[in-house]
C-alpha positions in Angstrom: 0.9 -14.5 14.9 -1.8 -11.9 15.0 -5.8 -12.1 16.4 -7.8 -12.0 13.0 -8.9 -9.0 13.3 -8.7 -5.5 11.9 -5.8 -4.1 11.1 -3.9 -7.4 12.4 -5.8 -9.3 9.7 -4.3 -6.8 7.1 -1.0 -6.6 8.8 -0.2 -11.0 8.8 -1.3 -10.4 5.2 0.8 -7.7 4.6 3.8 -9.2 6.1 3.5 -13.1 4.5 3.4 -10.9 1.0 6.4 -9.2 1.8 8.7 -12.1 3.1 7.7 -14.2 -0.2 9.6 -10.9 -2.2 11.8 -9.6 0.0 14.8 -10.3 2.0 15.5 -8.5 5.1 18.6 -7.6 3.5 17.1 -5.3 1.1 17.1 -2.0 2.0 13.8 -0.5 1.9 11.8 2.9 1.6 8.1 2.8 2.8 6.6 5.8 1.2 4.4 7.4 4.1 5.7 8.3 7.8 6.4 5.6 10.5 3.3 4.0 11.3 2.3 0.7 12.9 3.2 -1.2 10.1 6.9 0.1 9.8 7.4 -1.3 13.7 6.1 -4.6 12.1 8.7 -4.3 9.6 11.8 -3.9 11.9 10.7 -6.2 14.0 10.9 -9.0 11.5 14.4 -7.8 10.9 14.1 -5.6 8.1 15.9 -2.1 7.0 13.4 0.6 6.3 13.5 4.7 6.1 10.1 6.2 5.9 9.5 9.4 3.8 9.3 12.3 5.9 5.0 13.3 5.5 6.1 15.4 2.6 3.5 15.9 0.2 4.5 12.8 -2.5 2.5 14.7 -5.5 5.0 17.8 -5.4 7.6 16.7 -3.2 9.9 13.8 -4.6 12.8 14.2 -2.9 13.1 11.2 -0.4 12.2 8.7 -3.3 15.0 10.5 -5.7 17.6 10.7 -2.6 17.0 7.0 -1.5 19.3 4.5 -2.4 16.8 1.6 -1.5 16.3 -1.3 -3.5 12.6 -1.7 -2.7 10.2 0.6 -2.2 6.6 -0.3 -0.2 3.3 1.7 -0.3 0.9 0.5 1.8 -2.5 2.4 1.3 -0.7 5.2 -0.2 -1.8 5.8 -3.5 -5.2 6.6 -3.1 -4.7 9.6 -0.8 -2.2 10.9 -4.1 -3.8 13.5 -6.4 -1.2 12.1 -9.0 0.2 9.2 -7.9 1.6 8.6 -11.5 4.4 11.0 -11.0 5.6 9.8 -7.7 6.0 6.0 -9.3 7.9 7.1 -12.1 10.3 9.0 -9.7 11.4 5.6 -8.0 14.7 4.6 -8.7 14.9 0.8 -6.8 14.0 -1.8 -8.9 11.5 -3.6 -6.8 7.7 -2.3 -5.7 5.8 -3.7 -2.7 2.4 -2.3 -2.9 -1.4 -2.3 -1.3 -4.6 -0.1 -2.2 -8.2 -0.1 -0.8 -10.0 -1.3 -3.3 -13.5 0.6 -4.6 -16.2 -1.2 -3.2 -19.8 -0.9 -5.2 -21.5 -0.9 -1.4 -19.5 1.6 -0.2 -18.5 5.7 -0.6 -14.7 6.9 -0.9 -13.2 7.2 2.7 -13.0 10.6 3.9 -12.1 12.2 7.3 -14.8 14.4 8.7 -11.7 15.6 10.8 -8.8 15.9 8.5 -7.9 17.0 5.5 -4.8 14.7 4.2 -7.0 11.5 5.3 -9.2 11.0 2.3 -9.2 8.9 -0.7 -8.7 10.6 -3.8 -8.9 7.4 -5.5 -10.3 4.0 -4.4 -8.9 1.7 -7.5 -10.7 -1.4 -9.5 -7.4 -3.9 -9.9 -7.5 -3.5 -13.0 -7.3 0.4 -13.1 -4.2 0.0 -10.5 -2.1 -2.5 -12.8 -2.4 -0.3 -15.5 -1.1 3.0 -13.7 1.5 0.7 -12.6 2.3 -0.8 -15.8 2.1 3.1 -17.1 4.8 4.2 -15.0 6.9 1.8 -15.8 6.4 -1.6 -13.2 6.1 -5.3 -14.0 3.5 -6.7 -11.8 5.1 -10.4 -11.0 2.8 -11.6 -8.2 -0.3 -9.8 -6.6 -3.4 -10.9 -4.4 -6.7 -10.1 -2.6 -8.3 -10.2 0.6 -11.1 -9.2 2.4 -11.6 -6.7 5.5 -14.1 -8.2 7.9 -15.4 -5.6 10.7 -17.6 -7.1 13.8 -20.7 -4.7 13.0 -24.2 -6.3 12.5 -25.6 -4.7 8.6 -25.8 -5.3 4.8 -22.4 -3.6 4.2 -20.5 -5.3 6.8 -21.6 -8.5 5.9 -20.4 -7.7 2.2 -17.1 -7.2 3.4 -16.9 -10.7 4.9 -16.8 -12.3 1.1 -16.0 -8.8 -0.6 -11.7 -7.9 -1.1 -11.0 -4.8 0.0 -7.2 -4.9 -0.5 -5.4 -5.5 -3.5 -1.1 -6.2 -3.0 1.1 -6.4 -5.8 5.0 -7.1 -6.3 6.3 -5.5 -9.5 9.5 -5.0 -10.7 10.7 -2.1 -13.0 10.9 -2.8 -16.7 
């Protein structure tokens, strides 16, 4: 489907986890703006709005106005002060979620260039289940995968056998 390469690699992963859970009849709300993902979305024939770049630690009103029944967040969370308060807010039933993961070789991302585009957080798994399980979601299915980059070094030949991303499914309890 796609070369196995950055971000396509992320992107077959992204999209093989999502048909297991959802149906294309589902309407969904992908917290973030329309990105290259979203297109990847619509193209497989499924119904998504994207929140509008409003800031999701003070500004909830596309996740309390949506009538969705799933909600996706891919690499989301760790660019959210708080994003605690932003998962309790969701009203569908259904959760379709990735995170970086914090890598012992490796610093939190941060943009030289811009200010949104850092990490705030950079979660273990086990630090990400429990704010999920916190706000109120069942995690039902979840896995990890790696992030290979062609560069020649120590770090990105720990990223060969290292996961960067963690994916979940959870469910509201």
């Amino acid at each position: 489907m796609y070369e196995n390469t950055f971000p396509n690699k992320r992107f077959e992963h992204t999209l093989n986890f999502l048909k297991k859970h959802v149906s294309t009849s589902q309407p969904i709300l992908d917290l973030g703006v329309a990105n290259p993902f979203s297109k990847i979305m619509v193209e497989h024939g499924y119904k998504i709005a994207n929140t509008k770049g409003e800031d999701l630690d003070l500004d909830f009103s596309s996740v309390t106005a949506s009538d969705a029944e799933v909600v996706t967040a891919f690499e989301i969370f760790e660019h959210l002060i708080a994003p605690f308060n932003v998962l309790r807010e969701i009203k569908a039933d259904k959760l379709v979620a990735s995170i970086p993961m914090r890598l012992w070789f490796s610093p939190a991302y941060q943009s030289k260039t811009d200010t949104w585009d850092r990490h705030y957080h950079e979660f273990e798994d086990w630090q990400f289940d429990w704010l999920l399980e916190k706000a109120g979601w069942k995690i039902v299915d979840r896995i990890k995968f790696t992030n290979p980059v062609n560069k020649i070094g120590f770090r990105p030949l720990l990223r060969k056998f290292t996961p960067r991303y963690y994916m979940v499914y959870a469910e509201r309890i």
